[in-house]
C-alpha positions as CSV (number, residue, x, y, z in Angstrom):
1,X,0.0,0.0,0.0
2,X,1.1,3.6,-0.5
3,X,-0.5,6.7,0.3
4,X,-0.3,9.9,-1.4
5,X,0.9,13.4,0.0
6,X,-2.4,15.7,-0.2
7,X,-3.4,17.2,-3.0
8,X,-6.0,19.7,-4.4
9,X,-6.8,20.4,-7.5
10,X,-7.4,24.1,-8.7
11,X,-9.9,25.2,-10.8
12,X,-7.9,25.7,-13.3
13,X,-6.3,22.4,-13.5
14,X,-10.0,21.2,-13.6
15,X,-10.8,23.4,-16.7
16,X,-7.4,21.9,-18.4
17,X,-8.2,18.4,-17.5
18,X,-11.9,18.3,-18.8
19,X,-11.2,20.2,-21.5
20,X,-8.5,17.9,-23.1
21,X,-10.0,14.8,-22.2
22,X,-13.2,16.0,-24.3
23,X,-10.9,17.7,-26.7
24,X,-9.6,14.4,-27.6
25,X,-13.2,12.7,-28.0
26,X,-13.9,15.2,-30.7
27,X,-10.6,16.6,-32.4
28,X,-11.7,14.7,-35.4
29,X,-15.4,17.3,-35.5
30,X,-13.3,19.9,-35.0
31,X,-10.4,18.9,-38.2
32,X,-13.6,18.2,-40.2
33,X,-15.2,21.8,-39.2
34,X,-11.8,23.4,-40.1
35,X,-11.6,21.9,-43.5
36,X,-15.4,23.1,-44.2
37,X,-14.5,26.3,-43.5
38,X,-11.5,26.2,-45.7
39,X,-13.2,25.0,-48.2
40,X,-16.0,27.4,-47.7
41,X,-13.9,30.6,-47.9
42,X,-11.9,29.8,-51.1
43,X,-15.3,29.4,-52.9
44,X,-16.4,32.9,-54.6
45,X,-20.1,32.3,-55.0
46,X,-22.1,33.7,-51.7
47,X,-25.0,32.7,-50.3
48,X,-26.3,32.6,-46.8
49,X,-25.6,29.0,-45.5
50,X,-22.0,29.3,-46.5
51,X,-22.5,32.8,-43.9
52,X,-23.8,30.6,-41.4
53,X,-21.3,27.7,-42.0
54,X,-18.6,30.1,-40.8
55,X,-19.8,31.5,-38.8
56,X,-20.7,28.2,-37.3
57,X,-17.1,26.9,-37.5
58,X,-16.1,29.7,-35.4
59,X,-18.3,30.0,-32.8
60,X,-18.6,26.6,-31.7
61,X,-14.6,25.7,-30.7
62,X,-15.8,29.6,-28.7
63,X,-18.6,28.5,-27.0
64,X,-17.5,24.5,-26.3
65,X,-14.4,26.3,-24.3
66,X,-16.7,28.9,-22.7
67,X,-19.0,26.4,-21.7
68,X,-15.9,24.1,-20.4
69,X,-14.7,26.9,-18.7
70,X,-18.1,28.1,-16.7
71,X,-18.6,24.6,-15.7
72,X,-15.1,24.6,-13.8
73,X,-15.1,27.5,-12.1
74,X,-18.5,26.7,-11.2
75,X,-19.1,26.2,-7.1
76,X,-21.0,23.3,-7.8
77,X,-17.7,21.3,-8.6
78,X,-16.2,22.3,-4.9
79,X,-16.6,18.1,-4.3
80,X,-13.5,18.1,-7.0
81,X,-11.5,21.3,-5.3
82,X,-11.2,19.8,-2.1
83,X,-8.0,18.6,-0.4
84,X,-7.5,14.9,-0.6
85,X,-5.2,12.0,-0.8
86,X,-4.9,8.7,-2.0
87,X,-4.4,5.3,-0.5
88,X,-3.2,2.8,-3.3
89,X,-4.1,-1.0,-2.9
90,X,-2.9,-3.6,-5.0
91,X,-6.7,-4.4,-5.2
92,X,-8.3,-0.7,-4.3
93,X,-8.0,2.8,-4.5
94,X,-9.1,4.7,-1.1
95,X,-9.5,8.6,-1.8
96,X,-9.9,10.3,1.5
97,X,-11.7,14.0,1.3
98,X,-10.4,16.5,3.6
99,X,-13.9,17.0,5.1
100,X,-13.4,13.2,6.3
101,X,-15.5,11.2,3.7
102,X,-13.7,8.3,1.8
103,X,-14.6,6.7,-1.6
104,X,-13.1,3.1,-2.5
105,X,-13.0,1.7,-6.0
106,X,-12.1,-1.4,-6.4
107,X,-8.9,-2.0,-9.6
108,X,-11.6,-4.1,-11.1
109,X,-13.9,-1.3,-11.8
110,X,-11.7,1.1,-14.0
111,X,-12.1,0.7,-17.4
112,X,-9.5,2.9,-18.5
113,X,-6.9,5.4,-17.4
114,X,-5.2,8.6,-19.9
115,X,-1.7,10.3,-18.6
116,X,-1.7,13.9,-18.8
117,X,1.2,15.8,-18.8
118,X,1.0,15.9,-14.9
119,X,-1.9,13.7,-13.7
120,X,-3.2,10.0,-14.1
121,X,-7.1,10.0,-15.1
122,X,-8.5,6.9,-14.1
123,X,-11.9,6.4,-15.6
124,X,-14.6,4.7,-13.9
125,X,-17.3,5.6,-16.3
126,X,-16.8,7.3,-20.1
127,X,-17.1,10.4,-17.9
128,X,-16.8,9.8,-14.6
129,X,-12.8,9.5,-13.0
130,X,-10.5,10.4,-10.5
131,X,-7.6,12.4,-11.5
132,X,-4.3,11.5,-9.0
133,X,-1.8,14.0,-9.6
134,X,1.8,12.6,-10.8
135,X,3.4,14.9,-8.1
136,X,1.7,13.5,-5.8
137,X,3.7,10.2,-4.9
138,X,6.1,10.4,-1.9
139,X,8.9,8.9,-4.1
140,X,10.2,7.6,-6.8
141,X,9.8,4.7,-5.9
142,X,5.7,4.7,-5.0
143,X,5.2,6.1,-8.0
144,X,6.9,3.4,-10.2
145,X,4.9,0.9,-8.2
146,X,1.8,2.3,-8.9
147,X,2.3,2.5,-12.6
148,X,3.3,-1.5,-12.6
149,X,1.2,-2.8,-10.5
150,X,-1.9,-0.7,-11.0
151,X,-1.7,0.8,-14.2
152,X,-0.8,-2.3,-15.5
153,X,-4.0,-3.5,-14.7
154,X,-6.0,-1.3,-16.4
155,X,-7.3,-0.9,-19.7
156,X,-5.4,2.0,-21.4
């Protein structure tokens, strides 16, 4: 078993996590929108649903990160803010709230895990997962554990 050092994640780091993971579920939309657009301005003739198309093209990355971006800052999300730390299993993963409430998952539940450039999203759902921040290991040495013996285990 190894336990994390307390952690707690800013809003900001919340907005940069849930924006790339559903930046990645839809970067193919967005390459798609980009070449309709191109493809839209190099043609001469005008008429209104080319306007529209454009317009389209460019408002929507706009209002997808605006929407991202109200949705973590929002105080709703204060269940993600708070301080907390991890207690790493072979078989479970114990996250421990600073206002004293604990969640277990069980290895077995996560169906897949992404590395970000400096956290480990472990998805429980095709929304839903914990994020356990790769600073956050006391050592080395806990932290290569936890990427071979639990990572390993999971579905990337």
């Amino acid at each position: 078993m190894i336990t994390t050092d307390k952690i707690k994640l800013t809003s900001k780091d919340f907005f940069k996590i849930i924006l790339n993971t559903y930046l990645r579920k839809i970067y193919w939309g967005l390459i798609f929108l980009s070449i309709l657009v191109l493809i839209l301005i190099l043609q001469e003739e005008k008429y209104a649903l080319k306007n529209f198309l454009i317009y389209f093209a460019i408002l929507y990355p706009i209002i997808f990160v605006v929407k991202h971006w109200i949705y973590a800052y929002s105080k709703d999300n204060r269940l993600f803010l708070l301080e907390k730390h991890f207690e790493i299993y072979e078989d479970k993963i114990v996250e421990k709230l600073n206002d004293g409430s604990n969640s277990l998952i069980k290895i077995e539940h996560f169906i897949r895990v992404k590395q970000m450039k400096n956290f480990y999203l472990l998805f429980i759902a095709k929304d839903r997962f914990i994020s356990i921040s790769k600073f956050s290991f006391k050592s080395e040495q806990d932290k290569d554990w936890f990427e071979k013996e639990i990572l390993s285990k999971i579905k990337e």
